[in-house]
N, C-alpha and C positions, 0 to 999 in steps of 0.2 A: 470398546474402541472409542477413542476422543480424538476428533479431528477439528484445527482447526481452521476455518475456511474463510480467506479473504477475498472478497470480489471490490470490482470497479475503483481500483484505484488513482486513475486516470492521471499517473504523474505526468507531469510537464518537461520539454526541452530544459528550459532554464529553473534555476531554482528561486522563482520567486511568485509570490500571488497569481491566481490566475484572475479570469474579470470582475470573478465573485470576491474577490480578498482573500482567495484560500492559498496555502502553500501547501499543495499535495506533498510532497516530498517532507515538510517537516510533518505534515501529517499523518505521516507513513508512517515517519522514524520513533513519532510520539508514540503511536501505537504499537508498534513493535517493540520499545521499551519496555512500556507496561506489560505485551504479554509475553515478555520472557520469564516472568513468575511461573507462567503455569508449570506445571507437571505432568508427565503423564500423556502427552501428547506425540498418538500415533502418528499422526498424518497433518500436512499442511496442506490445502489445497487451496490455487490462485486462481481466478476467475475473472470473467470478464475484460475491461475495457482497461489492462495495464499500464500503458503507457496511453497520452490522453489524445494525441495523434497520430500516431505509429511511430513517429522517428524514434532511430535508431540512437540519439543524444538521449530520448527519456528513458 
């Protein structure tokens, strides 16, 4: 079985840098791009701190 597991993505309300210069949300999107190569993958599983302060806009 091949699971693959994303934790602490702490997307943001708005779509833009947070205080660190990061754009969670393109950093998401980049990474999901890339692993939609894989193959073969049982299970996705989300973890942690999804949204980076709970609201319901992230």
């Amino acid at each position: 079985m091949r699971i693959l597991h994303l934790s602490d993505t702490h997307v943001e309300k708005t779509d833009a840098p947070n205080k660190y210069g990061v754009n969670a949300t393109d950093s998401l999107r980049l990474m999901l791009a890339e692993l939609r190569h894989l193959r073969a993958v049982d299970a996705i599983v989300v973890t942690g701190g999804i949204a980076d302060d709970g609201a319901v806009e992230a």
